[in-house]
C-alpha positions in Angstrom: -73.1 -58.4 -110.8 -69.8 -57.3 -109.7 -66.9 -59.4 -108.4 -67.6 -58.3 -105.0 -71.2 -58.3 -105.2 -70.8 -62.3 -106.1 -68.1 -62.9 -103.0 -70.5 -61.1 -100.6 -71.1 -64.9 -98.3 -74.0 -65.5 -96.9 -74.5 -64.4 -93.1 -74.6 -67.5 -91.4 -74.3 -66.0 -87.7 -70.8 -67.7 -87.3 -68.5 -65.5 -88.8 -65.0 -66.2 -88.0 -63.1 -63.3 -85.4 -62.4 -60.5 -87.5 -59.5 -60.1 -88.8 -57.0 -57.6 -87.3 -57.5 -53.9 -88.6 -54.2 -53.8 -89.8 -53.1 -57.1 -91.0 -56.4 -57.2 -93.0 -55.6 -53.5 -94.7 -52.0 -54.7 -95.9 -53.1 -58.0 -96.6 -55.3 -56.9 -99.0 -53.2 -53.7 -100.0 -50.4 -56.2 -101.2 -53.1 -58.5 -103.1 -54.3 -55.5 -105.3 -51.2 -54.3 -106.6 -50.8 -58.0 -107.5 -51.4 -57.5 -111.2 -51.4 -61.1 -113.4 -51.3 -61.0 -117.2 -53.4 -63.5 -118.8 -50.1 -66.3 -119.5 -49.1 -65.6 -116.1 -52.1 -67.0 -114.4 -52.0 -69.9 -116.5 -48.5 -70.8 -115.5 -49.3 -70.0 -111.4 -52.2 -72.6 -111.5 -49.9 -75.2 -113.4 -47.6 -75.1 -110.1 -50.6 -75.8 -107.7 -50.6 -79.1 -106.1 -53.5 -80.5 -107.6 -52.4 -79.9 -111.2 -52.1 -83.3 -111.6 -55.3 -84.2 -111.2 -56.7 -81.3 -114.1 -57.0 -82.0 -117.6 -56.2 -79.7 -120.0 -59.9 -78.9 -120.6 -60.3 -78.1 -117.1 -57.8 -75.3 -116.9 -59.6 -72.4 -115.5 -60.2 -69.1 -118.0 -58.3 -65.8 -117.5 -61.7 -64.2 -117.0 -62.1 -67.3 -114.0 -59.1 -66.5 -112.3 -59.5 -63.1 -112.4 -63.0 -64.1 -110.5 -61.2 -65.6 -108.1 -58.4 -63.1 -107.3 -61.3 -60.3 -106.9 -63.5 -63.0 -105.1 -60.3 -63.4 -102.4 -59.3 -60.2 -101.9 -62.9 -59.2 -100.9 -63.2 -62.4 -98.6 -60.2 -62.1 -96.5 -60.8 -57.8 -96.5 -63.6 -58.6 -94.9 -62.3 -61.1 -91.8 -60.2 -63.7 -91.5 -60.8 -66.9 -92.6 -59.3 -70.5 -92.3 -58.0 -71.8 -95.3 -60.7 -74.4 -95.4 -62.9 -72.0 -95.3 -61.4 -69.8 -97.7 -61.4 -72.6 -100.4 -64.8 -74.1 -99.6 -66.6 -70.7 -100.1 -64.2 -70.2 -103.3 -65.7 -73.3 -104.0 -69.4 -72.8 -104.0 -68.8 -69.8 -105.1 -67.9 -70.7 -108.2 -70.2 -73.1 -109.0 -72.8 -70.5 -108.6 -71.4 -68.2 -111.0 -69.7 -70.3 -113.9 -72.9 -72.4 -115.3 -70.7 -75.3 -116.7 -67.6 -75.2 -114.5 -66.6 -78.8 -114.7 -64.6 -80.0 -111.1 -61.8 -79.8 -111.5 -61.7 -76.0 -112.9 -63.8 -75.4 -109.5 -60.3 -77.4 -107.5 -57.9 -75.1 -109.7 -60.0 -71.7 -108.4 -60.1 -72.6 -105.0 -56.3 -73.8 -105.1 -55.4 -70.7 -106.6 -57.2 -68.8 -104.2 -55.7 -70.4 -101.1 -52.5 -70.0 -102.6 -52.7 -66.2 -103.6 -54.0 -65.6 -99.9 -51.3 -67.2 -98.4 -48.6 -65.4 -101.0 -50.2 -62.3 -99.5 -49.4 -63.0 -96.1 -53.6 -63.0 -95.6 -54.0 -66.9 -94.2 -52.6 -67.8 -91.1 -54.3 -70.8 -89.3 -52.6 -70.7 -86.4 -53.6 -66.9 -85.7 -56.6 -67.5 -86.5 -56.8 -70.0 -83.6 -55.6 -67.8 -81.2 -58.2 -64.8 -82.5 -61.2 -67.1 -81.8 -59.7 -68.5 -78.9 -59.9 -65.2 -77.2 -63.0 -64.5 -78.7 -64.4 -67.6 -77.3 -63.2 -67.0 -74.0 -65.3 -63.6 -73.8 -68.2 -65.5 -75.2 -68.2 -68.2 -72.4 -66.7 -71.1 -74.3 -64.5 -73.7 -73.0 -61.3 -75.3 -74.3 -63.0 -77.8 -75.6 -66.0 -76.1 -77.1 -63.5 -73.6 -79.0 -61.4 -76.3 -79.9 -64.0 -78.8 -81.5 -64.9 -75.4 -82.9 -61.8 -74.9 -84.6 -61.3 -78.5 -85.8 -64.6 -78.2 -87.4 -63.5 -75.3 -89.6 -60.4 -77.3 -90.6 -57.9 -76.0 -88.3 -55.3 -78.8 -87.5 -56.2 -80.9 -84.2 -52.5 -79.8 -82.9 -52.8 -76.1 -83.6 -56.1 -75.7 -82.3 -55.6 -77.7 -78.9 -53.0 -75.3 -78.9 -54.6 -72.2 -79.1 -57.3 -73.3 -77.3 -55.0 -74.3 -74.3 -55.2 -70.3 -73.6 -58.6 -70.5 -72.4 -58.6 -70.1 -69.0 -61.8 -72.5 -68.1 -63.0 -71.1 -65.1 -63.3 -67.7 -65.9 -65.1 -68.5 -69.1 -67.8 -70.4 -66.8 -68.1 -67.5 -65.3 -68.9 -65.3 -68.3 -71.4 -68.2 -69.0 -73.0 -68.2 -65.9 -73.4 -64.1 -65.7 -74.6 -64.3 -69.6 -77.4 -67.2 -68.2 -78.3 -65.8 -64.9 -76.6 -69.0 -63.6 -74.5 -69.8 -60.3 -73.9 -67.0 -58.2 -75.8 -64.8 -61.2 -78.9 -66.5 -60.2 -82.1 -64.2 -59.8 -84.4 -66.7 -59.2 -84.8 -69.6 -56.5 -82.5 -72.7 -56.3 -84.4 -75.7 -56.7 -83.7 -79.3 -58.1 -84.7 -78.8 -61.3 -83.0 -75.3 -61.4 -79.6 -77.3 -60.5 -79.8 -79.5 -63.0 -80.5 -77.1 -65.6 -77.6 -75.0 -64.9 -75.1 -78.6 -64.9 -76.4 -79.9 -67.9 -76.1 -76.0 -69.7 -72.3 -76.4 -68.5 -71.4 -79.7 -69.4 -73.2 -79.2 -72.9 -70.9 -76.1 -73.1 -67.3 -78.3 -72.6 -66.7 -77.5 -69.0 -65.8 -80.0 -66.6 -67.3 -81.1 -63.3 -64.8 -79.5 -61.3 -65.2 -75.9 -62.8 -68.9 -76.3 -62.5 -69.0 -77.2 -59.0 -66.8 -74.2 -58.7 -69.0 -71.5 -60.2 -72.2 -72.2 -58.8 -71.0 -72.6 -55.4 -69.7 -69.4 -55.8 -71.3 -65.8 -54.2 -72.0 -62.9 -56.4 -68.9 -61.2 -54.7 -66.2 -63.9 -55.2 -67.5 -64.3 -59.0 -67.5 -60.3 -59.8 -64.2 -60.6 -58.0 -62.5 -63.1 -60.4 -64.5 -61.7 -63.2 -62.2 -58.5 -62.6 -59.0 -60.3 -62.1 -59.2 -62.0 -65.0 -57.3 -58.5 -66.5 -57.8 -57.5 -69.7 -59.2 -60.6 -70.9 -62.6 -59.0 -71.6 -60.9 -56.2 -73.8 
């Protein structure tokens, strides 16, 4: 199995945004023409910060590293990634393909991958925060759904209540209630059990009492309306 055969992750459904077209292509154009001798790799993963914590014995191989390298340059090609993310699927990764790997040779790959990401210019939290932010707004997610979201794939709390501080609220209830026939969307009749259907969807979804109110006392017209001057939001 080839290195990029093995990196290939698992499709979950929650990928993270993709990454941008052309800060993924000279990402990963820089990390190729990274080219590490066999001595050199040894001394790069003596400098990471858990060194301290690895033996001797658990110094990763050449051939390991050279796993990794391949393994990270595939991943972040692909879309972005958090660096929790990066190092967790590193990680598993690794354990799945080096029968023995003891711990903290597992540590030293995934350290060593983080690392050689960010050296490349291919990690970058905080942008990553912002992409799903946006991308969470045209989904119908609220602040607080995107940033629990974000904290949850290791993001720091302070950069993703950030990021997610974009969001404007209200017009992300409405992409919610035109993706759930909610609200002014509504095809069918209003009834008690309808109306509290469509409050319990929104406060599930993050949204607070006041927005909700505001959408679903809202006519097809004034929705559409602020649907369209929300700009280019939907791009």
């Amino acid at each position: 199995m080839s290195a990029r055969d093995d990196a290939l992750p698992a499709n979950n459904g929650d990928a993270g945004p993709q990454a941008p077209r052309e800060f993924a292509r000279t990402a990963c154009r820089n990390a190729r023409h990274v080219v590490f001798e066999p001595g050199e790799l040894q001394s790069r993963q003596a400098r990471l910060t858990l060194q301290e914590e690895t033996t001797t014995d658990d110094a990763p191989s050449p051939r390991m590293f050279s796993w990794a390298r391949n393994s990270t340059i595939y991943r972040i090609e692909r879309r972005m990634h958090t660096e929790r993310q990066l190092f967790d699927a590193i990680a598993r990764k690794a354990r799945e393909k080096f029968e023995g790997i003891s711990d903290g040779q597992v540590r030293a790959l995934a350290d060593f991958a983080v690392k050689f990401a960010y050296d490349n210019k291919a990690l970058d939290d905080k942008a990553y925060a912002e992409a799903a932010s946006r991308s969470g707004m045209r989904s119908g997610r609220s602040r607080r759904a995107v940033a629990r979201k974000l904290s949850q794939k290791g993001i720091a709390g302070d950069t993703a209540t950030a990021a997610a501080a974009e969001i404007d609220d209200l017009l992300a209830a409405l992409v919610l209630a035109r993706k759930r026939a909610f609200g002014p969307f509504r095809k069918v009749e209003l009834d008690e059990k309808r109306k509290a259907k469509e409050f319990s969807a929104f406060t599930r979804g993050g949204f607070g009492f006041d927005v909700t109110r505001q959408v679903l006392s809202m006519s097809r017209d004034e929705a559409e309306e602020r649907l369209g001057a929300g700009g280019g939001f939907m791009a």
